[in-house]
N, CA, C and O of each residue as an XYZ file, in Angstrom:
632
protein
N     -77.386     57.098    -32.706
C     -76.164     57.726    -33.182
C     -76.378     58.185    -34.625
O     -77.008     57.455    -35.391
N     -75.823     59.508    -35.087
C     -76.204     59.832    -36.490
C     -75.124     59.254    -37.386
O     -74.050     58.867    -36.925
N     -75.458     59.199    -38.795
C     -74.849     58.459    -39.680
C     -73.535     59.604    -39.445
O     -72.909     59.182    -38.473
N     -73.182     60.297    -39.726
C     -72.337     61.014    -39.653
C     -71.216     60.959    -38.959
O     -70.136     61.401    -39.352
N     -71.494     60.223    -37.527
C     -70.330     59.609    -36.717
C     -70.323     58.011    -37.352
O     -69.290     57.608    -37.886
N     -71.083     57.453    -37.298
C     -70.858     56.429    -37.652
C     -70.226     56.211    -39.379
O     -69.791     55.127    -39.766
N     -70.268     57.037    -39.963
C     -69.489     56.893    -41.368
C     -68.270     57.494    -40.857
O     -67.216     56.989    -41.243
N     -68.212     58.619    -39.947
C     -66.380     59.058    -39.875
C     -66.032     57.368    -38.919
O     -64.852     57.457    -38.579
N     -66.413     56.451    -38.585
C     -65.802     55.845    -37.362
C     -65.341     54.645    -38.427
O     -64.282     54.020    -38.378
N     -66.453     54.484    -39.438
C     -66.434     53.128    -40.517
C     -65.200     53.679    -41.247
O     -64.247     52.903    -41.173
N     -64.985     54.683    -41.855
C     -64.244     55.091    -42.819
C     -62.387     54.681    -42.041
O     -61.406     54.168    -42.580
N     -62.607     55.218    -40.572
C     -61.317     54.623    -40.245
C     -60.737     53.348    -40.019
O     -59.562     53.195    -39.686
N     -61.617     52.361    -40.213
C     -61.451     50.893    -40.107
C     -60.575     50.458    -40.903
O     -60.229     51.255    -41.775
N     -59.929     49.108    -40.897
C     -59.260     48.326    -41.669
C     -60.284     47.842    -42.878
O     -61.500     48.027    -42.831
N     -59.544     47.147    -44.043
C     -59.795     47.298    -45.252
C     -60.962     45.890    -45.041
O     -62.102     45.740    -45.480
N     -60.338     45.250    -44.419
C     -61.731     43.659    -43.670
C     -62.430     44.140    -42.666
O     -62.702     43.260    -41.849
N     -62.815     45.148    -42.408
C     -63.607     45.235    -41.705
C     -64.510     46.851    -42.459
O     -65.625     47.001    -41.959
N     -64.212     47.700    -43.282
C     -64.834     48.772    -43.692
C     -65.838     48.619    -44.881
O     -66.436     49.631    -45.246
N     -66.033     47.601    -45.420
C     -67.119     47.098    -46.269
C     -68.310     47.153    -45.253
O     -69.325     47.775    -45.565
N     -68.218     46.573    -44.154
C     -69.329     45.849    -43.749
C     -69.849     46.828    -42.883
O     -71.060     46.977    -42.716
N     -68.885     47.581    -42.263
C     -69.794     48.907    -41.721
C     -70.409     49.778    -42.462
O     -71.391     50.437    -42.122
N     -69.792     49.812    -43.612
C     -70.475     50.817    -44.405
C     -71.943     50.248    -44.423
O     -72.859     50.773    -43.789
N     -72.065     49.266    -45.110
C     -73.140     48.573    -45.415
C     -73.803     48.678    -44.288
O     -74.831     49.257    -44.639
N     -73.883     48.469    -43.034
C     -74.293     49.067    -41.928
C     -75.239     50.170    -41.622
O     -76.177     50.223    -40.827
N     -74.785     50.982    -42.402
C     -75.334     52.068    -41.820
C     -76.196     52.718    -42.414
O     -75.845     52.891    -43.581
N     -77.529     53.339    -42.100
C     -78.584     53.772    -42.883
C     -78.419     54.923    -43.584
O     -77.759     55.892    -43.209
N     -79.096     54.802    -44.734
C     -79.030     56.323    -45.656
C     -79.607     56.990    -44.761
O     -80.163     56.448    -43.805
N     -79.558     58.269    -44.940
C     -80.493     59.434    -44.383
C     -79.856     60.893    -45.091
O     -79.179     60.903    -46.119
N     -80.214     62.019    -44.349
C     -79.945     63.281    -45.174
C     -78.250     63.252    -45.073
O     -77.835     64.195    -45.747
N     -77.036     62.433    -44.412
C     -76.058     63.002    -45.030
C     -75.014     61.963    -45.195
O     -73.815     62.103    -44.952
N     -75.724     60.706    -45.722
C     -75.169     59.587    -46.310
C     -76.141     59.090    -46.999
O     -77.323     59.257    -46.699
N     -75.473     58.001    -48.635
C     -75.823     57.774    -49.285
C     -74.559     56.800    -49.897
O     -73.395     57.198    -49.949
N     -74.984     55.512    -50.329
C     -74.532     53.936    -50.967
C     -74.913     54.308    -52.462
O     -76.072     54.658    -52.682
N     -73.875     54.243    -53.639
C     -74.341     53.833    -54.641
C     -73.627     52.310    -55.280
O     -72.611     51.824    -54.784
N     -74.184     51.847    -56.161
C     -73.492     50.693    -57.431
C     -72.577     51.812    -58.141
O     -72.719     53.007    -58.399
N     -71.278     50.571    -58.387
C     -70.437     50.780    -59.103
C     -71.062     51.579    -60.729
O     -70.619     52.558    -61.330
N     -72.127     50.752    -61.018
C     -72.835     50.946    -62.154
C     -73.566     52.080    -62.916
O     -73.974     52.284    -64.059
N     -73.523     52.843    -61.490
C     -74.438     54.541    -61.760
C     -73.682     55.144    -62.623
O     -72.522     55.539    -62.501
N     -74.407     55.197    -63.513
C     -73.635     56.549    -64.458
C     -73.302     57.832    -63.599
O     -73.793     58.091    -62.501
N     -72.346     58.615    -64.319
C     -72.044     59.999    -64.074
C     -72.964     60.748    -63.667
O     -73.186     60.977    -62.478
N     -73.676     61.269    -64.747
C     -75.068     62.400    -64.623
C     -75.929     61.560    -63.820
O     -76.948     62.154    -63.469
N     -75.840     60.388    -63.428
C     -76.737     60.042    -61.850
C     -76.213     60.417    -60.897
O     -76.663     61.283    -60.147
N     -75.005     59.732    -60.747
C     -74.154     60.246    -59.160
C     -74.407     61.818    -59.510
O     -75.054     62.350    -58.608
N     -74.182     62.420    -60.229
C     -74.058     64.087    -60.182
C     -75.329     64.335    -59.442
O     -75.312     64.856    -58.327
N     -76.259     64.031    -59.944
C     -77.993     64.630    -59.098
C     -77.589     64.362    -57.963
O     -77.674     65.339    -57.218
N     -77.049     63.170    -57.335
C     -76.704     63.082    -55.881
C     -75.805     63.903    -55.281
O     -75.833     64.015    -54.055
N     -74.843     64.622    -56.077
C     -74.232     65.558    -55.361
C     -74.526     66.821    -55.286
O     -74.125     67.557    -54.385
N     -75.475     67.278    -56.521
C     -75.809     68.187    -56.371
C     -77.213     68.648    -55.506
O     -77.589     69.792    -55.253
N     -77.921     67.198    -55.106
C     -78.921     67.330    -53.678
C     -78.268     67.538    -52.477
O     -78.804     68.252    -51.629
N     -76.999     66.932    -52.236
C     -75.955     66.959    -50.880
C     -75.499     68.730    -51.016
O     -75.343     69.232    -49.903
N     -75.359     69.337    -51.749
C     -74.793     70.298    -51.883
C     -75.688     71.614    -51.651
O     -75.417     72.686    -51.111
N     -76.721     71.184    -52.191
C     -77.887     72.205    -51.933
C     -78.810     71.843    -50.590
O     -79.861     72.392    -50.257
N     -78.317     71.081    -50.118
C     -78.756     70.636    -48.847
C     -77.876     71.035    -47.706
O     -77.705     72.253    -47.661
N     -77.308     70.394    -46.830
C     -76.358     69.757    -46.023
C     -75.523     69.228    -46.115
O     -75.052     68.673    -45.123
N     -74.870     69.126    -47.455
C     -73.704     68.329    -47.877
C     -74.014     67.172    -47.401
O     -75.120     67.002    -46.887
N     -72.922     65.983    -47.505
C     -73.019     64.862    -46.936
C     -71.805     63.785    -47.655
O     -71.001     64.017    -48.558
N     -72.045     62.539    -46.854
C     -71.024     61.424    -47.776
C     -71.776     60.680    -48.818
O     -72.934     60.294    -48.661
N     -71.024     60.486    -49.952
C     -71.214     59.225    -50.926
C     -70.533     58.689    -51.192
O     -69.641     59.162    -51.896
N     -70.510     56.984    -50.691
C     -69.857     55.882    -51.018
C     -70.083     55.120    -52.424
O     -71.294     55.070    -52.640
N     -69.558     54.691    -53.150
C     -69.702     54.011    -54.398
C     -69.058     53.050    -54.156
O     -67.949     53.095    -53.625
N     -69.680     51.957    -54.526
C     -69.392     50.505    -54.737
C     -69.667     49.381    -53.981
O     -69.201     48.241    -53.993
N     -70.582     49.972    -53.271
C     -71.844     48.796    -52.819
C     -72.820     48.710    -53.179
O     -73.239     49.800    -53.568
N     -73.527     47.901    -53.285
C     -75.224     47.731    -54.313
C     -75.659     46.760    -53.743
O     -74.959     45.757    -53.889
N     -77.203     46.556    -52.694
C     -77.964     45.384    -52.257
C     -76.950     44.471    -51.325
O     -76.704     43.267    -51.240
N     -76.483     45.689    -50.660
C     -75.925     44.845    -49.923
C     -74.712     44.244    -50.101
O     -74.546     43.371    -49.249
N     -73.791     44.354    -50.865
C     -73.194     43.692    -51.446
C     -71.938     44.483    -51.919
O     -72.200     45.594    -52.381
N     -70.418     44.068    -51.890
C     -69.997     45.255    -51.485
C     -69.149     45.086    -53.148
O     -68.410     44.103    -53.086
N     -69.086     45.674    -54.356
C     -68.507     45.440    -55.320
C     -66.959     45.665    -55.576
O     -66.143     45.073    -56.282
N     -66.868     46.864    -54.635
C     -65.921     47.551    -55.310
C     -65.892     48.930    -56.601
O     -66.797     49.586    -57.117
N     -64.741     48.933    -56.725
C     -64.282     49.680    -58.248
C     -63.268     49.947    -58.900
O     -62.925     50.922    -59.569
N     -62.641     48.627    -58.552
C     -61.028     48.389    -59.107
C     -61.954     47.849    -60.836
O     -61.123     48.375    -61.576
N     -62.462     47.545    -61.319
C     -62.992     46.524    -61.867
C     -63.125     47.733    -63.499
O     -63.515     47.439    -64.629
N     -62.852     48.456    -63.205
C     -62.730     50.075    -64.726
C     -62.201     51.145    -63.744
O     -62.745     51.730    -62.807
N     -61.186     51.196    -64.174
C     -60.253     52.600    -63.985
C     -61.172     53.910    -64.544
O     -61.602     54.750    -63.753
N     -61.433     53.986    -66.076
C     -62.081     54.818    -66.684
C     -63.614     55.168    -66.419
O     -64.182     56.225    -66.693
N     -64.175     53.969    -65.790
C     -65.520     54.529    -65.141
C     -65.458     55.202    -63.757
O     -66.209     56.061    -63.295
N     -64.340     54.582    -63.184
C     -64.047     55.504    -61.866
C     -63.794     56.386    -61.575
O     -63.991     56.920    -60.484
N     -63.076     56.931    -62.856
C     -62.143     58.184    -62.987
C     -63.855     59.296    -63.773
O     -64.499     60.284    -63.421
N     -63.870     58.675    -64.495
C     -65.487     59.510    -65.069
C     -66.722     59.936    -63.317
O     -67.509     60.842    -63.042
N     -66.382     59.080    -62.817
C     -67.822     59.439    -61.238
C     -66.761     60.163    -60.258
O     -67.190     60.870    -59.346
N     -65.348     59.981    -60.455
C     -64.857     61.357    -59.637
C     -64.495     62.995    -60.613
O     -64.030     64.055    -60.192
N     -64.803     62.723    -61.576
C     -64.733     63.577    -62.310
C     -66.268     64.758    -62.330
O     -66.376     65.981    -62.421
N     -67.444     63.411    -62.168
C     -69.001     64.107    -62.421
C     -69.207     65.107    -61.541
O     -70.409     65.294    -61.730
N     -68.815     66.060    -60.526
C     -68.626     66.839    -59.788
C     -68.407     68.067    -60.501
O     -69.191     69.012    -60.413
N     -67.426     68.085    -61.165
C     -67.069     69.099    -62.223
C     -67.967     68.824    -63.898
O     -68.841     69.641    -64.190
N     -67.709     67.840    -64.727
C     -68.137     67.691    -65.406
C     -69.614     68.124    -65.497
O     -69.645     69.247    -65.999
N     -70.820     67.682    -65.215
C     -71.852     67.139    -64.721
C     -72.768     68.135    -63.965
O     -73.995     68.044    -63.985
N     -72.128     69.026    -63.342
C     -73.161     69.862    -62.460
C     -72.412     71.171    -62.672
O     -71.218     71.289    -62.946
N     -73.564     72.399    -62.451
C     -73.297     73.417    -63.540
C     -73.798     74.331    -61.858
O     -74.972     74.136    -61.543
N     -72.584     75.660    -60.433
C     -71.444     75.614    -61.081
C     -70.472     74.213    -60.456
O     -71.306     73.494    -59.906
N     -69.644     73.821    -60.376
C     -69.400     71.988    -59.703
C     -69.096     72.554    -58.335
O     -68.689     73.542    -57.725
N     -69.744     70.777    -58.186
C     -69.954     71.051    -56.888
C     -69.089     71.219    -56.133
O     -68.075     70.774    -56.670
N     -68.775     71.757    -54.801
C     -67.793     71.208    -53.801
C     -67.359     70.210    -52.674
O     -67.462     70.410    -51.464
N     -66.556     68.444    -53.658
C     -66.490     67.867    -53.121
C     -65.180     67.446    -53.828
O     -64.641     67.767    -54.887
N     -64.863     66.533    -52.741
C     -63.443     65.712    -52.742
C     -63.748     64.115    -52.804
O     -64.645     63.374    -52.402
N     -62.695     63.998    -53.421
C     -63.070     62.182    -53.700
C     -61.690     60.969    -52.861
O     -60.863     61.654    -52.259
N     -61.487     59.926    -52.798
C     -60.705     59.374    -52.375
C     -61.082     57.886    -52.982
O     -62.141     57.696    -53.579
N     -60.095     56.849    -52.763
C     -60.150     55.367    -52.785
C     -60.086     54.808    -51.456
O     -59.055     54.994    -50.808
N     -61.044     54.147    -50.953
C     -60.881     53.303    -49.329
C     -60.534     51.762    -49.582
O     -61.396     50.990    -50.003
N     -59.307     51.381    -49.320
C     -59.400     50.092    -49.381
C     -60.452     49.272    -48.968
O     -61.174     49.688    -48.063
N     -60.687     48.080    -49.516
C     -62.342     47.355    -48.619
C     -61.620     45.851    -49.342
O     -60.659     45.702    -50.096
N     -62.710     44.744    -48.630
C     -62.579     43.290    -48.853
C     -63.739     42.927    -50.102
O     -63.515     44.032    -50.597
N     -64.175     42.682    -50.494
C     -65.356     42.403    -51.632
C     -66.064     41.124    -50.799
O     -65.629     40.707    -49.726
N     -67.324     40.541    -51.549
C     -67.884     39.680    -50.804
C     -67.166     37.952    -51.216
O     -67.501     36.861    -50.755
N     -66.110     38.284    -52.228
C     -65.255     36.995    -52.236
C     -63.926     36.829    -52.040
O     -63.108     36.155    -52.666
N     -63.767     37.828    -50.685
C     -62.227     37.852    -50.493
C     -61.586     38.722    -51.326
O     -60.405     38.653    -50.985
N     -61.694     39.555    -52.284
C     -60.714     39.911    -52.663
C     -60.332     41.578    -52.587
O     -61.058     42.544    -52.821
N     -59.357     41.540    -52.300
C     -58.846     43.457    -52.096
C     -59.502     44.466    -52.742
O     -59.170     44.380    -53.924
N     -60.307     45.434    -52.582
C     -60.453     46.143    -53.602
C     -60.777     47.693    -53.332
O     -60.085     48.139    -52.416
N     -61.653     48.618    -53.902
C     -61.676     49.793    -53.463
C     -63.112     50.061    -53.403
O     -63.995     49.262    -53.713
N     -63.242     51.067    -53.044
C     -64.648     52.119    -53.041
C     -64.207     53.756    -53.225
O     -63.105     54.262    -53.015
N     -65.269     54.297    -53.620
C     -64.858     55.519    -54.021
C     -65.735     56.240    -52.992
O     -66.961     56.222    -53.104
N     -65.175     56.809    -52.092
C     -65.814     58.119    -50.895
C     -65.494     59.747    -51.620
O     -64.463     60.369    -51.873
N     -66.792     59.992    -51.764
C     -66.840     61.325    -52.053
C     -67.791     62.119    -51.181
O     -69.004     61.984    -51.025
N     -66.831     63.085    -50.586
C     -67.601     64.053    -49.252
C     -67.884     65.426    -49.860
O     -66.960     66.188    -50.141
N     -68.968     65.688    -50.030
C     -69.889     66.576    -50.677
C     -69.835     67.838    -49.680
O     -70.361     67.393    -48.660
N     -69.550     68.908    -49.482
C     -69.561     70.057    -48.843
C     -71.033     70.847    -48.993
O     -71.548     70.733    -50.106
N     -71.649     71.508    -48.160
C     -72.666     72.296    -48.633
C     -72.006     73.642    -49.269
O     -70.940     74.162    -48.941
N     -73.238     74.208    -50.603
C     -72.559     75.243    -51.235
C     -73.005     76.598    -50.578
O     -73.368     76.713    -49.407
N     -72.956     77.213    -51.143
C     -73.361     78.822    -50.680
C     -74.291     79.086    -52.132
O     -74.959     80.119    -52.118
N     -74.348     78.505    -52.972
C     -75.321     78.350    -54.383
C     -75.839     77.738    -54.450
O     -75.680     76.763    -53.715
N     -76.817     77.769    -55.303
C     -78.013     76.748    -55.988
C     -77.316     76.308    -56.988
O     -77.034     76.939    -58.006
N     -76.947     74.925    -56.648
C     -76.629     73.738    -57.578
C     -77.396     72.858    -58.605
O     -78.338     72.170    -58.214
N     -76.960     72.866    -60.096
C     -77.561     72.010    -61.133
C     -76.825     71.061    -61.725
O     -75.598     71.140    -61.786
N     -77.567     69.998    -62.256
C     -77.374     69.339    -63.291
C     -76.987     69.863    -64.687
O     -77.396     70.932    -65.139
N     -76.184     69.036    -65.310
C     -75.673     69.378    -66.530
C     -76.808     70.017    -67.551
O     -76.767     70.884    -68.424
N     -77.709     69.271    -67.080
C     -79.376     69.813    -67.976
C     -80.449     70.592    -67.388
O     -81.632     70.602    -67.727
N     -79.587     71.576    -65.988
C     -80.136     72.519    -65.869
C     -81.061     71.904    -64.879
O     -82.055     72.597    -64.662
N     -80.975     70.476    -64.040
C     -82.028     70.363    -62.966
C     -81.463     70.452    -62.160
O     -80.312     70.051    -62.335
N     -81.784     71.002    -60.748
C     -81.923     70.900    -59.301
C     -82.100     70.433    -58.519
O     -82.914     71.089    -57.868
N     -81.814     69.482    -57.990
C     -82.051     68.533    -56.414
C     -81.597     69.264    -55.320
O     -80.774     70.176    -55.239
N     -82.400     68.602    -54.357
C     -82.571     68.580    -53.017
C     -82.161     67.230    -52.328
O     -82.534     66.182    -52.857
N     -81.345     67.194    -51.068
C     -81.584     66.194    -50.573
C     -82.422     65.831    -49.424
O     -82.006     66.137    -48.307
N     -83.607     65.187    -49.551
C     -84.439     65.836    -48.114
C     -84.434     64.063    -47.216
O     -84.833     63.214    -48.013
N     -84.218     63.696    -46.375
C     -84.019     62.638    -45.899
C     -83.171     61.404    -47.056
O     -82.424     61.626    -48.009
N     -83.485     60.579    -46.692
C     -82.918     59.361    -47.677
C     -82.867     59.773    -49.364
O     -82.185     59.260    -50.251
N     -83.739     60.765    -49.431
C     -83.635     60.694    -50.837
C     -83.524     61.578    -52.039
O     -84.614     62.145    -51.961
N     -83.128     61.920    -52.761
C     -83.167     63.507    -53.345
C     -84.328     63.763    -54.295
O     -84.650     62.940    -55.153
N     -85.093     65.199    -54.077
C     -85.718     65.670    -54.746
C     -85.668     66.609    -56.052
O     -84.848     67.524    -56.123
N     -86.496     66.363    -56.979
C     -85.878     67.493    -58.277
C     -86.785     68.295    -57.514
O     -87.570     67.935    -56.637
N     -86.558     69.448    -57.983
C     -86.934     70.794    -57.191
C     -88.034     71.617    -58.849
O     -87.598     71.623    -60.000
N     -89.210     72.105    -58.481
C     -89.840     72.905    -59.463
C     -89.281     73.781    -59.743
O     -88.262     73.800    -59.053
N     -89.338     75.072    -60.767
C     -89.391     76.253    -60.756
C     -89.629     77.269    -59.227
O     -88.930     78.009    -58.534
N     -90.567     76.940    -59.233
C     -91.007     77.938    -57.824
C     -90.146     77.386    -56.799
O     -89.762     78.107    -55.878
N     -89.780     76.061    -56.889
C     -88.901     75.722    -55.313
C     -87.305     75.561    -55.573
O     -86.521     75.038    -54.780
N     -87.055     75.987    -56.550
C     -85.457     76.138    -56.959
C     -85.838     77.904    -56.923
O     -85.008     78.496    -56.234
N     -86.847     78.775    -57.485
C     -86.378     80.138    -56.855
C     -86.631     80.348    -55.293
O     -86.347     81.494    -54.945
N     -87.107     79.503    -54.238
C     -87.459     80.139    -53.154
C     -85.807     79.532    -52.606
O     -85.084     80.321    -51.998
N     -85.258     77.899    -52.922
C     -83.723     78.333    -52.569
C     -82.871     79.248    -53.220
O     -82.406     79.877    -52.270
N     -82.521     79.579    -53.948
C     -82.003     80.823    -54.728
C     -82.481     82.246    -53.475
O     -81.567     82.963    -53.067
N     -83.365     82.400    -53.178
C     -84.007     83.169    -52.160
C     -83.161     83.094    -50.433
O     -82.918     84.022    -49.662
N     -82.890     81.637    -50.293
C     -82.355     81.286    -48.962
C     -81.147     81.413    -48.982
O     -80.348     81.396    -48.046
N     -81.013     81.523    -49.897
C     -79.210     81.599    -50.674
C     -78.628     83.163    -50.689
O     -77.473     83.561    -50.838
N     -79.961     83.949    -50.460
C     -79.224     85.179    -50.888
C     -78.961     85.825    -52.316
O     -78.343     86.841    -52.634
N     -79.609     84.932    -53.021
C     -79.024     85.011    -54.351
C     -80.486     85.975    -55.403
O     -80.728     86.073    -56.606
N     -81.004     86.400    -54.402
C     -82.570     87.064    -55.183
C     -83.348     87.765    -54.066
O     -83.109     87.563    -52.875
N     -84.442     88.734    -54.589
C     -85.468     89.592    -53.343
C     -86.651     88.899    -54.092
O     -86.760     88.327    -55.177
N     -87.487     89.190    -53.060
C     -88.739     88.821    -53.621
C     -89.638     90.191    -54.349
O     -90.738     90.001    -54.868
């Protein structure tokens, strides 16, 4: 079964039971687990590989297994749904939400789901880099392989 059904099926679960599916389910090209802890301009490279790819989901607030949350800073939460715009140069196209979840000591809390759309552009980083997402993991892209997407894009002749 691809991650893709299995993240729309986890996402509809109850709040004791949607931690643990998430955690469940393997990265691949259109899911991806981060820590509460990732800075901005990190999560951003991840959206801007989902975007120049296949789009895809990113969950925040599990790490090793382990399901944190992100009730725990308002202002860092609000900064990684913000890095979309902020962060990637032109922003990307995605939407963010809060999923209720259980933490690993009982207690109520959230995760941040952000569903990454594919663009019709070649997507960057605030500093002008490029990812790819090619299976589990994203690639920075060279010169020559950020113009041959720019190329697939429509966006140049040879």
């Amino acid at each position: 079964m691809s991650s893709t059904l299995d993240t729309g099926r986890a996402l509809l679960l109850p709040a004791a039971e949607v931690g643990e599916a998430l955690k469940a389910i393997h990265e691949d090209q259109w899911f991806d687990r981060k820590s509460f802890r990732i800075a901005p301009r990190e999560l951003a490279n991840v959206m801007v590989g989902f975007a120049n790819a296949d789009g895809g989901t990113l969950v925040v607030g599990i790490h090793d297994g382990k399901i944190e949350g992100t009730d725990s800073s308002a202002t860092h939460r609000n900064e990684l749904m913000q890095a979309h715009i902020q962060d990637c140069q032109p922003p990307v196209p995605a939407r963010s939400w809060l999923l209720a979840c259980r933490c690993e000591d009982e207690t109520t809390d959230h995760l941040l789901v952000v569903d990454i759309r594919p663009g019709d552009t070649v997507y960057a980083n605030a500093r002008d880099e490029v990812f790819l997402r090619i299976g589990d993991e994203n690639r920075r892209l060279t010169y020559a392989q950020r113009q041959e997407l720019l190329y697939d894009r429509g966006h140049g002749s040879y």
